[in-house]
C-alpha positions in Angstrom: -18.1 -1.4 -2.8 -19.1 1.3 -0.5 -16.9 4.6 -0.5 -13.7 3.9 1.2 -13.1 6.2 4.5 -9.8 7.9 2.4 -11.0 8.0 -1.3 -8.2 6.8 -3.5 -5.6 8.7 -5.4 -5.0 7.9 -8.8 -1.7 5.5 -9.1 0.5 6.8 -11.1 4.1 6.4 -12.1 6.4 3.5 -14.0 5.6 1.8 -10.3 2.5 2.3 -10.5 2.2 1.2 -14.4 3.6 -2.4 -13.2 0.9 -2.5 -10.7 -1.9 -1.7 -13.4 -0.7 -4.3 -15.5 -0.1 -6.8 -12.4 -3.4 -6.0 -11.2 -5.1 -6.4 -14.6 -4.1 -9.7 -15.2 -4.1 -11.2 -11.9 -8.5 -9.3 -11.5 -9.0 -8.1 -14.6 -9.2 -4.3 -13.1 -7.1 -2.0 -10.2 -8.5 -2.9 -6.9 -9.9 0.4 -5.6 -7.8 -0.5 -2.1 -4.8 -0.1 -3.9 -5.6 3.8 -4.5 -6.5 4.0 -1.3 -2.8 2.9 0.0 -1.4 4.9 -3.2 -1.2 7.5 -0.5 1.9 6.4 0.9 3.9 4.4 -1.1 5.9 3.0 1.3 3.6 1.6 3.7 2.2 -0.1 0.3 5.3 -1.9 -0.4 6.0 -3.2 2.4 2.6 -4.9 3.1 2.8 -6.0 -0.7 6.0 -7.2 0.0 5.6 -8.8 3.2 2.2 -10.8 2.0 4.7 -11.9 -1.1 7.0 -13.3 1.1 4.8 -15.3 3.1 3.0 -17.0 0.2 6.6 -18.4 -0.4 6.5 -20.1 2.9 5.9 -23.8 2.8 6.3 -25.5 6.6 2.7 -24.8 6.9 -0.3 -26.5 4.4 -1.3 -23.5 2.4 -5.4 -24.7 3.3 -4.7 -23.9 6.8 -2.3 -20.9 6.3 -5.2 -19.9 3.9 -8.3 -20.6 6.4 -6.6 -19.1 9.2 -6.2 -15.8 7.9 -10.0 -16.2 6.6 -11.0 -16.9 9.9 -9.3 -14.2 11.3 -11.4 -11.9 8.0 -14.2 -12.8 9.5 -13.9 -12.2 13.0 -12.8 -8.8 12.3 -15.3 -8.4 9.8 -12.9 -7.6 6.7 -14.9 -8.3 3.6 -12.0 -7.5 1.3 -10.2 -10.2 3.0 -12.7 -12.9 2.9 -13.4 -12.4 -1.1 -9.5 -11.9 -1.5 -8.5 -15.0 0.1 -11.9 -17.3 -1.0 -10.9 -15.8 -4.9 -6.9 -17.1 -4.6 -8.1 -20.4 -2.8 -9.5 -21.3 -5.9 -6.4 -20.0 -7.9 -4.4 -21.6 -5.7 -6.2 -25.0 -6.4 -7.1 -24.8 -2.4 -10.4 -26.4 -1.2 -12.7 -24.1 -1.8 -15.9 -25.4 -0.4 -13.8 -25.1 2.6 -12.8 -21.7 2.4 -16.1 -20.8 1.7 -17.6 -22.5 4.5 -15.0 -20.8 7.5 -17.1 -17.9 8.8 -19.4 -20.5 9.8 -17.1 -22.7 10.9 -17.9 -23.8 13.8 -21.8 -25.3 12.7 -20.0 -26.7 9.4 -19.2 -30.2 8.8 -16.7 -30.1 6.4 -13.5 -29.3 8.5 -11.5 -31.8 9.8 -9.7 -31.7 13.9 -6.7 -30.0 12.8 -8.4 -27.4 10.8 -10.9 -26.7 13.4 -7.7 -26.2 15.8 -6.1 -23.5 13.6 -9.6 -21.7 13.3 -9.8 -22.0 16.8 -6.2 -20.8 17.0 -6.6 -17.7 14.9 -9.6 -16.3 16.0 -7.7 -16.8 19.9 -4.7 -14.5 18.7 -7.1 -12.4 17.2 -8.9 -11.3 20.9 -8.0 -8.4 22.3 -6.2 -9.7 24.5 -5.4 -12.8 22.7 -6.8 -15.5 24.2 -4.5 -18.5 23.0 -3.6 -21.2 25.5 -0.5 -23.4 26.0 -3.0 -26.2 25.0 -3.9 -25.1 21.4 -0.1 -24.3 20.9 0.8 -27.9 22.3 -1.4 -29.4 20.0 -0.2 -27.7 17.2 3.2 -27.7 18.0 2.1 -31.7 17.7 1.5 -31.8 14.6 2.6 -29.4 12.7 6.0 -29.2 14.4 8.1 -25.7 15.4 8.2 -24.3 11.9 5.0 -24.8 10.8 3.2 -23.0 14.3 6.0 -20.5 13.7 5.1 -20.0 10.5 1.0 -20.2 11.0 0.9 -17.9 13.9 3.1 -15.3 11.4 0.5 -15.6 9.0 -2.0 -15.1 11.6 -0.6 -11.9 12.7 -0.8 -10.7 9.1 -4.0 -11.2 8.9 -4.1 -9.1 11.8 -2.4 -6.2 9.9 -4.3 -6.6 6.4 -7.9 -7.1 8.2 -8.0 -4.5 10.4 -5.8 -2.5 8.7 -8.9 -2.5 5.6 -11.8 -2.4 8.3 -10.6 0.5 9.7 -9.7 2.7 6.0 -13.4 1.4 5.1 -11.8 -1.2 2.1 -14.6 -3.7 1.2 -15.0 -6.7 -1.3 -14.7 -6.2 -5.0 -16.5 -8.8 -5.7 -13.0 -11.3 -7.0 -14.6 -14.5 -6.1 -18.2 -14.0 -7.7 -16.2 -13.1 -10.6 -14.9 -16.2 -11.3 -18.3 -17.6 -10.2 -18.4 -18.9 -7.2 -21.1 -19.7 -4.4 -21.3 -16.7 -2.4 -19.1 -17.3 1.0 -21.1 -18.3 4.1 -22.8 -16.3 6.4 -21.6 -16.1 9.8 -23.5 -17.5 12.8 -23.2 -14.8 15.4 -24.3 -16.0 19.0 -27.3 -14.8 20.6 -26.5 -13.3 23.9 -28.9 -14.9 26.4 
């Protein structure tokens, strides 16, 4: 990991004591991010809190909930997220020759329609400005009914928050998914401008 753009503070407290212990079991060490957001406490929580929550969501397959936000990691280049998500895709029991194939998604062969369409779909919210069309929701909408785009696109969002959120403070991978051994994600095919 290269040295975060606010260096991290050391976590201390009984909070902070759960978290070590949480941490430990769940990666076998304290993610340097979370002494970088040690800083303020609140803003911590609630992000913690917030990504808790949405794991707990089910109208939306947890495959695309997951791919989306890893689609969205690599657009916006957040390293931390793509080894984050590819690491509990295989905790999760998720398809992880999948998840490691999405920031080359587009060239792979391994994603079915719908999937492509929420890859598709995520990287549109993510343009500044978003880029979505009444299409992609239509289809979607389709077949994955009101609560499950409702609860895709909210996930989306929050892959937003968490991705740029870490690109920006400097937060890079920490190396979860190699590990537990496995293949290295992807690279991304970045267009040549003509």
């Amino acid at each position: 990991m290269t040295t975060t753009r606010i260096p991290p503070t050391e976590i201390s407290g009984l909070y902070g004591a759960m978290v070590k212990k949480f941490a430990g079991r769940m990666f076998g060490q304290v993610p340097e991010s979370i002494g970088v957001m040690w800083h303020h406490l609140p803003a911590l929580k609630a992000s913690m809190g917030f990504g808790q929550k949405i794991q707990k969501w089910d109208e939306c397959d947890e495959n695309l909930k997951s791919f989306a936000h890893m689609a969205v990691a690599s657009l916006v280049g957040c390293s931390w997220c793509l080894d984050y998500n590819y690491f509990m895709a295989y905790n999760n029991g998720l398809d992880v020759e999948k998840a490691r194939e999405i920031p080359r998604w587009r060239e792979s062969d391994v994603f079915e329609p719908l999937e492509r369409e929420v890859l598709a779909y995520a990287e549109a919210m993510s343009q500044t400005p978003p880029t979505v069309t009444d299409e992609m929701v239509a289809s979607l909408h389709e077949q994955l009914g009101s609560a499950g785009v409702i609860e895709l696109t909210t996930v989306i969002g929050f892959a937003n928050l968490t991705t740029r959120s870490n690109t920006a403070l400097g937060i890079e991978s920490e190396g979860f998914a190699s590990s537990c051994g496995l293949k290295p994600m992807a690279e991304r095919v970045v267009p040549s401008s003509a």
